[in-house]
Each structure stands twice: as structure tokens, then as C-alpha cells.
N, C-alpha and C positions, 0 to 999 in steps of 0.2 A: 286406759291402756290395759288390755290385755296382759298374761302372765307369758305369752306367748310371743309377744314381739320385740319383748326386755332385751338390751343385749348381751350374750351370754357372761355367764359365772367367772369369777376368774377360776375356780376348777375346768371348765370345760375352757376357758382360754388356754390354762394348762396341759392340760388334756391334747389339745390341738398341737402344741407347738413341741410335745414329746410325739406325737402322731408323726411330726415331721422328723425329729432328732432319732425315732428308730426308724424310720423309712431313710432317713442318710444312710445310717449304719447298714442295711439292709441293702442297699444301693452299693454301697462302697465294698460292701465281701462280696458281693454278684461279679462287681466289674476286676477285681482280683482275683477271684476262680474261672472266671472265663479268661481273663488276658494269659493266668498261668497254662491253662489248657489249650484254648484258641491258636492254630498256627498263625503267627505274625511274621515267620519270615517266610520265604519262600526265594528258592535260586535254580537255577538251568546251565547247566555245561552240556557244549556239545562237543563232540570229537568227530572230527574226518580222519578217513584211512582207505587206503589203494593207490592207483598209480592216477597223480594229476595231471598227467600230459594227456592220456587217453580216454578221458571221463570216467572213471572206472570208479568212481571215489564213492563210499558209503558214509553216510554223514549218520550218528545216531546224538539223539537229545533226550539229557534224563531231568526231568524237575525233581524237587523235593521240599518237604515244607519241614518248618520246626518251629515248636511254641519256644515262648521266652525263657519255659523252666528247661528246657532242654538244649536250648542255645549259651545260655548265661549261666545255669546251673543253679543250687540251691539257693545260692545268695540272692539271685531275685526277687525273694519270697520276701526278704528284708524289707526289698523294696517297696512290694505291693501288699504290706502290711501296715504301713504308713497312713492311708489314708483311713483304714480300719482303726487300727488305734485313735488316731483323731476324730474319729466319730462317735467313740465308747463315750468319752465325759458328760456331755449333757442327758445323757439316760443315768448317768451314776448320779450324778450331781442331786441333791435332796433341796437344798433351800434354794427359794426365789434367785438369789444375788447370786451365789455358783452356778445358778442354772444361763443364768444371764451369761455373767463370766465365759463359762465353759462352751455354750450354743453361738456367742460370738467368736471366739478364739478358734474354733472348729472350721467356723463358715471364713472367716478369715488365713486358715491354714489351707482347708481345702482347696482355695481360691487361687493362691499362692502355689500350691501345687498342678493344679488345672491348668494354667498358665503357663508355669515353667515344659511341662510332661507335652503342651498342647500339638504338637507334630508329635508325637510317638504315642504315647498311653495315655496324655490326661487326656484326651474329647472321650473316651471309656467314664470318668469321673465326671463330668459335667452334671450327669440327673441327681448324681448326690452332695453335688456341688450348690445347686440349685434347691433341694430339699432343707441344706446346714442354713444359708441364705433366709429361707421363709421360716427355719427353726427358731432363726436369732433372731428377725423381726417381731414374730409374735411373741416370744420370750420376753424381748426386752419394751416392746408397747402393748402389754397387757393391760387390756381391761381392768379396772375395780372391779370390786363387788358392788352390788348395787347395795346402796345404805336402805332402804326401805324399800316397800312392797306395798303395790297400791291395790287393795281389793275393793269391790264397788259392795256396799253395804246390802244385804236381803229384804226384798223388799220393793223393792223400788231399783227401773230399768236405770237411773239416771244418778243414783245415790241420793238425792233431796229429798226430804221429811214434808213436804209441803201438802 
């Protein structure tokens, strides 16, 4: 066996599944700075005026749009800080078992919130809903290490002395 078809390090398992735990985080401030900025509502009044007996009437229609920050006001930010914060722990988190802990609790929070949000803001959270998900799998089914290392002796294609 090659050194090359081993299955990877639990560093590089590690490696992988913080790969995921900052691409949530990284996901989750994207879909919070676009929803605060993003216009999500948008409304239309018309008004008519002149005389309606003799078709005389001028009808005028104004749209207008307004993000969340400007509809609901600062306190939104509360809102869509939530998922932000829940995405920090498993990048903080240092041992194996917090890292666990924290990558499950995240993809479990997230999830919960996705859900709830899903007609208004959460389908916005879903890719990093889905990133917490593959953070906490690889996290908590990590690879060993491999306890040894097979190199094929010098000398000889096959390793035998014969």
C-alpha cells in the first residue's frame, strides 16, 4: 500500500471539518449582511383623482422597497446575529470533545432555526445550515490515526529477501 492511498490524518480529518465549521460561519455573516441590506419588502399604493362620472380620472402608482434594517429598525441586527454567533464555537472550540460538542449544537441550532425562519429569512441560511451538518459529521466520525506505516523495504519491488 502506498503512502498515498492511506486514509487521511486525523489532522487533515480535522483540518476538513473546521474547513467546514468556518465556511458555516462565513455563510451565516454573508446571509446576514445581504438580508440587512437586501430589499425584502416591497409595497404599491395607487391613488385615483378627477371626476368619475366623466372618465376624467388620473390614476397614479408609486412602488417602493425597504430592507429589514429599515423596516424593523436596529433591533433586527439581534436577530440576524443569531445565527452568526452560533457558528463562532466550533472555530473557538480547541479539544477533540468541545469541538464535537460545539459543531453538533451549531448544526443542531442552525437547523432549528432554518426551519422556524423557513417562509421568511431562514431558506437565506440553509448553505450554512448544511456546511454546520457536514461540520458535525466529520467532527464527531473522525478518522484515527493510522497506528503504523507500511514502507516496502529497499531493494526489492516486492519487499522479500529471497
Amino acid at each position: 500500500m502506498d503512502h498515498t492511498d492511506a486514509p487521511p490524518t486525523t489532522t487533515a480529518w480535522l483540518d476538513l471539518s473546521r474547513g467546514f465549521a468556518l465556511a458555516t460561519f462565513a455563510l451565516a455573516v454573508a446571509a446576514s449582511v445581504v438580508l440587512s441590506m437586501l430589499p425584502v419588502y416591497s409595497s404599491e399604493s395607487m391613488t385615483s383623482s378627477g371626476d368619475f362620472t366623466t372618465s376624467d380620472v388620473v390614476t397614479s402608482v408609486e412602488t417602493s422597497t425597504g430592507t429589514l434594517l429599515s423596516e424593523n429598525g436596529p433591533a433586527v441586527l439581534v436577530i440576524l446575529a443569531i445565527p452568526v454567533v452560533a457558528a463562532l464555537p466550533p472555530l473557538l472550540a480547541r479539544r477533540r470533545v468541545s469541538r464535537t460538542v460545539t459543531a453538533t449544537v451549531t448544526a443542531v441550532v442552525l437547523l432549528v432555526l432554518t426551519v422556524i425562519g423557513a417562509f421568511s429569512i431562514g431558506i437565506f441560511y440553509v448553505p450554512a445550515t448544511l456546511c454546520a451538518v457536514v461540520a458535525a459529521v466529520l467532527t464527531a466520525t473522525r478518522r484515527p490515526a493510522p497506528a503504523w506505516t507500511y514502507e516496502v523495504p529497499s531493494g526489492s519491488p516486492t519487499g522479500s529477501t529471497s
